[in-house]
C-alpha positions in Angstrom: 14.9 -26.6 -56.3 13.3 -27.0 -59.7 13.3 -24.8 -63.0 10.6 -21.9 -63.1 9.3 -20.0 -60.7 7.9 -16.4 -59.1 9.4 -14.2 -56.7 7.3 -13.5 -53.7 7.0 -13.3 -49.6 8.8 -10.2 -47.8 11.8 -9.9 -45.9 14.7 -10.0 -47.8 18.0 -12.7 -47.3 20.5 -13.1 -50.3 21.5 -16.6 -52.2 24.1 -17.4 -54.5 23.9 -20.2 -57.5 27.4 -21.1 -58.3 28.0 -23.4 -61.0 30.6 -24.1 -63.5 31.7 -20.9 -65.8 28.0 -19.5 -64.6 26.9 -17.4 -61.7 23.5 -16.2 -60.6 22.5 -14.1 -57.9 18.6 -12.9 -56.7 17.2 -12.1 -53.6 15.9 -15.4 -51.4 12.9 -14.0 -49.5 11.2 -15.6 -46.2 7.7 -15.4 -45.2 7.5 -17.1 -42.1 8.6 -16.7 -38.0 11.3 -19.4 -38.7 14.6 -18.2 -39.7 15.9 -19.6 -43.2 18.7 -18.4 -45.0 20.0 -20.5 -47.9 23.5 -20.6 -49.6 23.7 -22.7 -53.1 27.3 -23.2 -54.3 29.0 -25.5 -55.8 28.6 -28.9 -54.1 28.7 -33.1 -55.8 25.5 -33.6 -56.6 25.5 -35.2 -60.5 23.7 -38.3 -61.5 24.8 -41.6 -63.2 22.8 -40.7 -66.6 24.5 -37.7 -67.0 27.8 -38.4 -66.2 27.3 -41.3 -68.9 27.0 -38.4 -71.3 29.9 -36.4 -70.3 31.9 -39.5 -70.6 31.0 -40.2 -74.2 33.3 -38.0 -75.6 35.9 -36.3 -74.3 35.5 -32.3 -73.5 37.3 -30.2 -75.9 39.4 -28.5 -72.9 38.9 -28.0 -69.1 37.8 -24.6 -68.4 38.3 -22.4 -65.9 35.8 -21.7 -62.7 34.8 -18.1 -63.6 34.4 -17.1 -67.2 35.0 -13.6 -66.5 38.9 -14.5 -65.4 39.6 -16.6 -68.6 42.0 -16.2 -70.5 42.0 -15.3 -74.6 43.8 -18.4 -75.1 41.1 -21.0 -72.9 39.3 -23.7 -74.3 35.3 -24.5 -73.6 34.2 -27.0 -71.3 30.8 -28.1 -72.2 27.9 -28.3 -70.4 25.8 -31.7 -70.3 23.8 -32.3 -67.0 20.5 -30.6 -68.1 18.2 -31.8 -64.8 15.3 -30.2 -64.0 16.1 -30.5 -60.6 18.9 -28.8 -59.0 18.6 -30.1 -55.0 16.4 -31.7 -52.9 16.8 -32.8 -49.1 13.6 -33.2 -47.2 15.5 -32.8 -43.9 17.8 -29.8 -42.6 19.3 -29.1 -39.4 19.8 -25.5 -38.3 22.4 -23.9 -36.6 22.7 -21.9 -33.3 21.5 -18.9 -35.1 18.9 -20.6 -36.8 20.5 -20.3 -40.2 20.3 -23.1 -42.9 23.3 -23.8 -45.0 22.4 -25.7 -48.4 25.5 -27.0 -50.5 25.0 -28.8 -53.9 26.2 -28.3 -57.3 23.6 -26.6 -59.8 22.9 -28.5 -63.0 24.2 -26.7 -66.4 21.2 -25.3 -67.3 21.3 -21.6 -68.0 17.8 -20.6 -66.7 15.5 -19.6 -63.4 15.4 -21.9 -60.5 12.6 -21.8 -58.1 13.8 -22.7 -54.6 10.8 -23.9 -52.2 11.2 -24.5 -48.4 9.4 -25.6 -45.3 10.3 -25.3 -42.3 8.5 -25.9 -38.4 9.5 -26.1 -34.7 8.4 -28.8 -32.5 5.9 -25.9 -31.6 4.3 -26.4 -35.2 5.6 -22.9 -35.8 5.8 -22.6 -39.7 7.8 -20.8 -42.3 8.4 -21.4 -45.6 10.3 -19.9 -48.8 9.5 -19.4 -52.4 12.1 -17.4 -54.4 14.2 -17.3 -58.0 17.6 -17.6 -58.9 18.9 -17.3 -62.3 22.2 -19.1 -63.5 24.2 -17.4 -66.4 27.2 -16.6 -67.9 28.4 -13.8 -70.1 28.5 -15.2 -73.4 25.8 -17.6 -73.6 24.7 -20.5 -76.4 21.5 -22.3 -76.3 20.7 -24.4 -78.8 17.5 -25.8 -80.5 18.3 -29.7 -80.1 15.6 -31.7 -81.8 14.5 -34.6 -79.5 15.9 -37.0 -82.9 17.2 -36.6 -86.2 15.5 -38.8 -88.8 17.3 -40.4 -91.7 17.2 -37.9 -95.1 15.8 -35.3 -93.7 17.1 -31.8 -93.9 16.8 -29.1 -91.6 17.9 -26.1 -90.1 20.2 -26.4 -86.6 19.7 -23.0 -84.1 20.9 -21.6 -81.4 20.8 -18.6 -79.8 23.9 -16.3 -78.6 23.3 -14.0 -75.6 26.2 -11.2 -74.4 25.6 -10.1 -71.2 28.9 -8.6 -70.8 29.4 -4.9 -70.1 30.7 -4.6 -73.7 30.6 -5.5 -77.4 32.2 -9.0 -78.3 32.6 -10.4 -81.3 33.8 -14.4 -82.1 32.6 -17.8 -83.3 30.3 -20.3 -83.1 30.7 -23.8 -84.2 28.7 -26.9 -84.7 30.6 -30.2 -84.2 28.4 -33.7 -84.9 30.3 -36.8 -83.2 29.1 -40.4 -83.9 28.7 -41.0 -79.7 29.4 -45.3 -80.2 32.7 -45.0 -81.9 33.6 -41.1 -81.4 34.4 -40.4 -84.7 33.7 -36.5 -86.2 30.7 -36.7 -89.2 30.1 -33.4 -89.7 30.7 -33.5 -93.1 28.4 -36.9 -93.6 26.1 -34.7 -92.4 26.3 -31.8 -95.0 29.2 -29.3 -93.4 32.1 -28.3 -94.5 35.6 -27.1 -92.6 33.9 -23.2 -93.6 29.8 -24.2 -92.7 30.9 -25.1 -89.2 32.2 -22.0 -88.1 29.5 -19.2 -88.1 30.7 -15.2 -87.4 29.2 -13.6 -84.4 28.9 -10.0 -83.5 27.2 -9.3 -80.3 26.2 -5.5 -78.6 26.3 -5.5 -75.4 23.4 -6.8 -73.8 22.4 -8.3 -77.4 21.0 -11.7 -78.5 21.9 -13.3 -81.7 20.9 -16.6 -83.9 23.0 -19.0 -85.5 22.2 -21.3 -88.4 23.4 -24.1 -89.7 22.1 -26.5 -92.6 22.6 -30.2 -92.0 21.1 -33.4 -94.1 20.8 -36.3 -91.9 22.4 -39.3 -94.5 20.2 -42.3 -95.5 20.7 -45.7 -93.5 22.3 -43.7 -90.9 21.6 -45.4 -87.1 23.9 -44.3 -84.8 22.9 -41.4 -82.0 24.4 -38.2 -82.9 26.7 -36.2 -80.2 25.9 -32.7 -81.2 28.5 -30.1 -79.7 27.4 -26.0 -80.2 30.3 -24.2 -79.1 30.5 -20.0 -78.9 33.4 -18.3 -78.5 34.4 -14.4 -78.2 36.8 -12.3 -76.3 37.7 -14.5 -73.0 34.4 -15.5 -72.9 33.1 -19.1 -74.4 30.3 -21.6 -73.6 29.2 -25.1 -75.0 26.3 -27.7 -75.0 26.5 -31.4 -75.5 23.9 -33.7 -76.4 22.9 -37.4 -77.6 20.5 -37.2 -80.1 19.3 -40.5 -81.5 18.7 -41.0 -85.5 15.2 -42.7 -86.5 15.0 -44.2 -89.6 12.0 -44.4 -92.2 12.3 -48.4 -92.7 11.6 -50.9 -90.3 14.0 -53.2 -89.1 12.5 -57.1 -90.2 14.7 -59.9 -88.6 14.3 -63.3 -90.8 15.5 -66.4 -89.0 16.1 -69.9 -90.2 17.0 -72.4 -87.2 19.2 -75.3 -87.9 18.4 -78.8 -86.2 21.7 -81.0 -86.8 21.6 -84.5 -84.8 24.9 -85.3 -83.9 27.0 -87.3 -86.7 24.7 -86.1 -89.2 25.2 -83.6 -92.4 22.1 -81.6 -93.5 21.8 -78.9 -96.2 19.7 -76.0 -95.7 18.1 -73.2 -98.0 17.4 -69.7 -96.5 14.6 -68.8 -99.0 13.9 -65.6 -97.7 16.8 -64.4 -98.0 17.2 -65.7 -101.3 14.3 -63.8 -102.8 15.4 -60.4 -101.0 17.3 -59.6 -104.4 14.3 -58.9 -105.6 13.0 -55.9 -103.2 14.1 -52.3 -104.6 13.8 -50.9 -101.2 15.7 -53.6 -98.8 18.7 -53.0 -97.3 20.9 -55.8 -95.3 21.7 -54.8 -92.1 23.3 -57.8 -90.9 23.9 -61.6 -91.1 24.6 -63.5 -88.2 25.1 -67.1 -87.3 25.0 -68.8 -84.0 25.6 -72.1 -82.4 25.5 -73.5 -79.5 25.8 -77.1 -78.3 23.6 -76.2 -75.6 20.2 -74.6 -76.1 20.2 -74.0 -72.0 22.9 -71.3 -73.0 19.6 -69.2 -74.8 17.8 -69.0 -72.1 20.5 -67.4 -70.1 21.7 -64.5 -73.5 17.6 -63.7 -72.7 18.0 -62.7 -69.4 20.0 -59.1 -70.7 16.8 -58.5 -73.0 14.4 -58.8 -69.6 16.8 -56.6 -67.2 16.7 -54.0 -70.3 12.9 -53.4 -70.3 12.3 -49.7 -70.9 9.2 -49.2 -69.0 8.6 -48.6 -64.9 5.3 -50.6 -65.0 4.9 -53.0 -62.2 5.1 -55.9 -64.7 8.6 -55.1 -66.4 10.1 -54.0 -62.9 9.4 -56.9 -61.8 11.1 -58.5 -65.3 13.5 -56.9 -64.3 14.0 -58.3 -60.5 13.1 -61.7 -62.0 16.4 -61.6 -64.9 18.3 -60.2 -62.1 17.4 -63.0 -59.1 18.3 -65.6 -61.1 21.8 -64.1 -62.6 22.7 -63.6 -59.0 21.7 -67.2 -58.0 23.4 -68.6 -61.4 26.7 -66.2 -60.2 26.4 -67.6 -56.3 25.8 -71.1 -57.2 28.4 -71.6 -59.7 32.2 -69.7 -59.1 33.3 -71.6 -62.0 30.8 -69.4 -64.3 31.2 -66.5 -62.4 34.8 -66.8 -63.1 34.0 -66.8 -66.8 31.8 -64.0 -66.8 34.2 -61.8 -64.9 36.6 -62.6 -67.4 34.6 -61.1 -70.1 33.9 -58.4 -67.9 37.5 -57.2 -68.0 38.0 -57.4 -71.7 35.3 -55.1 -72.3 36.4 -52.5 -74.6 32.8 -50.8 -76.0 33.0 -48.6 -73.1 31.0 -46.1 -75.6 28.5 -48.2 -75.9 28.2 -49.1 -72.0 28.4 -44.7 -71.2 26.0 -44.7 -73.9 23.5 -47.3 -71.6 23.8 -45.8 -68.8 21.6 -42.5 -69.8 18.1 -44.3 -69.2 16.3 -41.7 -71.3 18.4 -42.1 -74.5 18.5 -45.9 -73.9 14.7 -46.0 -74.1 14.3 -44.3 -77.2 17.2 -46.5 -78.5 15.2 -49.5 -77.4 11.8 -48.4 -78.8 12.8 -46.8 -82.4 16.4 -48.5 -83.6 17.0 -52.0 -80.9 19.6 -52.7 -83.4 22.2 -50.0 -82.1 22.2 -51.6 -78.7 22.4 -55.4 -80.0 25.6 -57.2 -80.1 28.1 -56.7 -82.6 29.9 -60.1 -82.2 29.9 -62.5 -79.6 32.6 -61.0 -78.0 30.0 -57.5 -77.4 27.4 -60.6 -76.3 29.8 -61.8 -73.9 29.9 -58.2 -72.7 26.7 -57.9 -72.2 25.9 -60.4 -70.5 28.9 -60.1 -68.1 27.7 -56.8 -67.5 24.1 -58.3 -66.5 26.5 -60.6 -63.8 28.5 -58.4 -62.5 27.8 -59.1 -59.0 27.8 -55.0 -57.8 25.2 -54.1 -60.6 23.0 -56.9 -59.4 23.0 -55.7 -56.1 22.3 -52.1 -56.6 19.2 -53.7 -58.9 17.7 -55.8 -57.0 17.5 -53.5 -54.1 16.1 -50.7 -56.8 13.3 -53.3 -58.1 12.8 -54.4 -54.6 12.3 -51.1 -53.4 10.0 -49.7 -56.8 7.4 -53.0 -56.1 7.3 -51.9 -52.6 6.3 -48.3 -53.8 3.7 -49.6 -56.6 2.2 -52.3 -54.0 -1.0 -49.9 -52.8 -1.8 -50.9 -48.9 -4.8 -53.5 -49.9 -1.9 -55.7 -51.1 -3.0 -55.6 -54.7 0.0 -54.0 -57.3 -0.9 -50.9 -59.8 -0.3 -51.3 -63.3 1.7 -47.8 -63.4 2.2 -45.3 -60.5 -0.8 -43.6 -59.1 -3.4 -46.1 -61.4 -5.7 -48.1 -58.9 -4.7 -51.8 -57.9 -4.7 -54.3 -61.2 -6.2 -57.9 -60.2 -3.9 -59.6 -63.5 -0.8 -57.6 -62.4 -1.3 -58.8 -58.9 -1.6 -62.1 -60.2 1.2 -62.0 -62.6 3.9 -61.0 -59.9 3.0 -63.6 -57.7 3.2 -66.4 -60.6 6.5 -65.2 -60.4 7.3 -65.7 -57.3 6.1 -68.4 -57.1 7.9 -69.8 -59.9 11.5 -68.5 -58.7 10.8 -70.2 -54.9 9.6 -73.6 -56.7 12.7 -73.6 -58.9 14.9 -73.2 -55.6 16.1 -69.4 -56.4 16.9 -69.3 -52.5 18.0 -65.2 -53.0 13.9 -65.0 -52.7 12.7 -67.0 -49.9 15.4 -65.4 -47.9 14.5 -61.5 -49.0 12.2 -60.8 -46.0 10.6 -57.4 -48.1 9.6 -60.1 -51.1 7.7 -62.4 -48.5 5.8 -59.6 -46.6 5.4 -58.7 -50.8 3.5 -62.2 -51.0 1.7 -62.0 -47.7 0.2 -59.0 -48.4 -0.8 -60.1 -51.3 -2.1 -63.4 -51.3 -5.7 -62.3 -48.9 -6.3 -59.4 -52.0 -6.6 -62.2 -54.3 -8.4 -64.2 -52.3 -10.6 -61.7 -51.4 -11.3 -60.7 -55.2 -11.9 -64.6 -55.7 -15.0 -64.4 -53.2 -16.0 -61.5 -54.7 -16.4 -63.5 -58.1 -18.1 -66.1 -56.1 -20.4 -63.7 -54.1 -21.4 -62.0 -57.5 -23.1 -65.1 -59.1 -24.7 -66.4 -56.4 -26.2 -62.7 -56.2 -27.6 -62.7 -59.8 -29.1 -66.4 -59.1 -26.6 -68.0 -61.5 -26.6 -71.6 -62.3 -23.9 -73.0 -60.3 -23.5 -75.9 -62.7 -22.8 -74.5 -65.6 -19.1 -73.3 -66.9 -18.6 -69.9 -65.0 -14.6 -70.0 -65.2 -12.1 -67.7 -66.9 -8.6 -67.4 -67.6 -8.2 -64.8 -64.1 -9.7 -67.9 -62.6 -7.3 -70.8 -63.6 -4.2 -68.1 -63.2 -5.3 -67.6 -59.5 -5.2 -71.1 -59.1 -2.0 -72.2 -60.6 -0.8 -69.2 -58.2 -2.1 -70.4 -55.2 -0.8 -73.4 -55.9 3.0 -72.3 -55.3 2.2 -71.2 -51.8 0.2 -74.0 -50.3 1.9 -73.6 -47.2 -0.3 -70.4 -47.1 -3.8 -71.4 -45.8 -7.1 -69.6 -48.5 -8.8 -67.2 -46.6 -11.7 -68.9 -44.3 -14.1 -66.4 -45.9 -12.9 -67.4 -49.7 -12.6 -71.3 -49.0 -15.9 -71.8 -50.3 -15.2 -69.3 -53.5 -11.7 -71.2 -53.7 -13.3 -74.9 -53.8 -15.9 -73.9 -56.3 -13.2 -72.7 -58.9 -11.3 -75.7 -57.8 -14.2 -78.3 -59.2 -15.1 -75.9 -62.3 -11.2 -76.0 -63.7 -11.3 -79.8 -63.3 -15.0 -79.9 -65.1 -14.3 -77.4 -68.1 -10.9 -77.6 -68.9 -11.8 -78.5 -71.8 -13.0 -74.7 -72.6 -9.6 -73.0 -72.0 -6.5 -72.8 -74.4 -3.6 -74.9 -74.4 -1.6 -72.4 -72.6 -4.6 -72.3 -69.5 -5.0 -76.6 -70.0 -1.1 -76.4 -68.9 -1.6 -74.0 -66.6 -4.7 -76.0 -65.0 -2.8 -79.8 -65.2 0.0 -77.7 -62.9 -2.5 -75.9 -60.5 -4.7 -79.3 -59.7 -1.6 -81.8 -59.9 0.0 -79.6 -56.6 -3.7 -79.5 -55.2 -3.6 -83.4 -55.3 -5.7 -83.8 -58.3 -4.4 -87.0 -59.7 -6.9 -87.7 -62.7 -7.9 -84.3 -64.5 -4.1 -84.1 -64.6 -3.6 -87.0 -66.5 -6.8 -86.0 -68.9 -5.1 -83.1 -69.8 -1.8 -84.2 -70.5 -3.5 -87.0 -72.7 -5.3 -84.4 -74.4 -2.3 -82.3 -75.1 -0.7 -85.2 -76.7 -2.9 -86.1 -79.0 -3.3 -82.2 -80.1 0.6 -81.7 -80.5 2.3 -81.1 -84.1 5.6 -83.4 -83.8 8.4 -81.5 -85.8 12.3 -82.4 -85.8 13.2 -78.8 -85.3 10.8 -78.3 -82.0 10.0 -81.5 -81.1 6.8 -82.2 -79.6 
């Protein structure tokens, strides 16, 4: 049941929408010999993003089922869970009579529902449904939420009043702005006054009305904004809540200065960007941090929240995200001790804001993508936090069953992977997954070689690469190339150092040919490639018992490094 929709069909069977403080009733119509009858009411159906929102700031009151039997004196409860889709079950059982009985809860959107069934015997006898339902409520508020605010602009904030009541009404409407990290009010930071925020309404029966407010959004300002819209008249009220994130005009530069210190040494260092930064008459500081560790080991692990947090569903991040979260749960399993630590940190958390905040994957993207800073760490303590969170052994599992499960979906059935849903298979994404794979097995991450759906991943996979290495193969010879000459690229050397985590993996009869050719061009042209594809070729012909262009390389590599005491070699 989505929003939209015509009425159409014949015969004639009645529904009911019930949500919170809103009813709607239309005819449900069938056109089909199957019997359907449908019943919407009031069920559990609410999902994890929105109840994030509702949990950012607490409702001004609880509110009363049905509007109509409220009292003068009752507060508003305000609506949040704006889904597009109110139900969906793809298989229903009917009863004796044939009837169909559908229970969910409708989403708080006041607006028309299409509702869309199907239904067939085992005698492929067909019916199906296609009707409207509108929800609504008597007194009605609908605001004009912007999809952001950016910083000093100014603007006009509507909504629209509806009365659908069987007589005049006349009351309030307010606009209330609520920092959503700390829950503080800042309506007035944002131009209103005690008087502005109020707004007189007087509605005819049957009437709609709009309601203005001006607001400036102040300069440097980051956090998202919790806008709350609020009518009130007679025993009738209604309220929206949303998150609406601030994008500023600057651009966030980071300047770091790392500071190498041997042990039992003293060193003095000069931060010389910084130092010149008094002389910009636009920068701002933002922030100032310094960290130390006396074990760089401990960075790698602080990364690992950065890669489960990728805002994207391409096949690449996803499986980011499956690759931070593998090796958290092996870290966790392998070591109580740490684990002990992190759940530790877990139980002190107290930005639970912040964490209701994260869980609305649409706000957290556009967090991500147009102000990262709001979502960094605070203090080490919020750095602790988050990387407990990224630990906690229940989120981990509930992940890597959801990454596990999207690869399967974007793995199309030649065994190559799709860059994005519904794009054709992607011979570098292919790749790229298996590299890491192959990497996590080699490392000893045993959570992979014992997750059956990763292996029949890799099995799948590895005869579409070999297949597309032939085809390479098959594609010179065709044109009459000269065999002799370089004919090797960086998809080349990457299949290689692929293939070279899964030797146990026999190539392809029909690609062995393709496979030794690339074999003796990586060990003839090395030379050609980067430093990143020399690397990746001194790995790939080292595991396939190569023991001289290895050494070449690594000699090579040497005598090209820049030695610095900060990086080393």
């Amino acid at each position: 049941m989505s929003e939209g929709g015509r009425p159409g069909g014949k015969g004639m069977l009645r529904g009911q929408v019930v949500m919170e403080d809103a009813v709607a009733d239309a005819p449900m119509v069938a056109r089909a010999p199957a019997k359907l009858a449908a019943k919407e009411e009031a069920g559990a159906l609410q999902q994890d993003d929105q109840k994030a929102l509702n949990n950012v700031a607490t409702p001004i009151a609880a509110d009363s089922m049905q509007s109509r039997n409220a009292s003068s004196s009752s507060a508003v409860s305000l609506r949040s869970n704006f889904n597009e889709t109110a139900f969906f079950f793809p298989q229903l059982q009917t009863d004796a009579e044939g009837n169909i009985l559908l229970k969910f809860k409708a989403p708080d959107a006041l607006t028309r529902w299409k509702l869309m069934a199907f239904g067939h015997t085992k005698e492929l006898q067909s019916g199906s449904l296609t009707e409207t339902a509108t929800t609504s409520k008597e007194l009605m508020i609908v605001p004009n939420t912007p999809r952001f605010f950016r910083e000093g602009d100014k603007m006009v904030y509507s909504a629209k009043v509806t009365n659908l009541s069987d007589h005049d009404l006349s009351g309030k409407a307010d606009l209330i702005l609520i920092d959503a990290l700390t829950n503080q009010p800042i309506s007035t930071d944002f131009g209103l006054t005690k008087q502005s925020m109020t707004e007189p309404l007087s509605l005819k029966k049957g009437e709609s009305a709009s309601v203005n407010w001006q607001i400036s959004i102040p300069q440097s300002y980051t956090n998202p904004v919790l806008v709350k819209t609020i009518a009130q008249a007679g025993d009738f009220s209604d309220g929206e809540q949303n998150v609406v994130p601030v994008l500023l005009n600057s651009m966030l530069v980071t300047e770091t200065l790392p500071l190498p210190v041997r042990m039992n040494t003293t060193k003095n260092f000069q931060f010389e960007n910084l130092l010149k930064s008094k002389n910009s008459n636009t920068l701002k500081h933002y922030n100032l941090t310094v960290e130390y560790t006396a074990n760089p080991a401990w960075y790698a692990v602080q990364a690992l929240p950065y890669l489960s947090d990728y805002p994207y569903e391409c096949a690449d991040q996803t499986f980011n995200r499956y690759y931070a979260n593998v090796l958290a749960t092996h870290i966790a399993n392998s070591s109580p001790k740490v684990r002990e630590i992190f759940s530790t940190w877990e139980s002190k958390d107290t930005a639970a804001l912040l964490s209701n905040l994260e869980k609305n994957q649409e706000l957290k993207s556009a967090l991500l993508q147009e102000t990262p800073w709001v979502l960094q760490a605070k203090s080490e303590s919020q750095q602790k936090q988050h990387i407990a969170n990224l630990f906690n052994l229940n989120r981990m599992s509930t992940e890597l069953e959801r990454t596990v499960r999207e690869l399967e979906i974007m793995q199309t059935p030649n065994g190559g992977f799709t860059w994005f849903k519904g794009m054709p298979d992607d011979r570098f994404i292919t790749q790229y997954i298996l590299c890491g794979i192959g990497r996590l097995l080699h490392i000893g991450i045993t959570e992979v070689g014992s997750e059956r759906r990763i292996l029949q991943i890799v099995e799948k996979a590895l005869p579409y690469l070999d297949a597309r290495i032939k085809e390479d193969y098959d594609q010179l010879k065709k044109n009459g190339a000269d065999m002799a000459l370089a004919h090797i690229d960086h998809q080349h050397i990457q299949y290689l150092y692929m293939r070279s985590f899964f030797r146990e993996t026999s190539v392809a009869p029909a690609s062995i040919t393709a496979f030794n050719y690339y074999k003796k061009q990586a060990a003839t042209y090395w030379l050609r490639g980067n430093k990143y594809m020399q690397g990746m070729t001194a790995l790939a012909l080292n595991r396939w018992d190569d023991t001289v262009t290895p050494q070449d390389i690594l000699k090579s590599l040497r005598e090209n490094a820049i030695h610095s005491e900060e990086m080393g070699m």
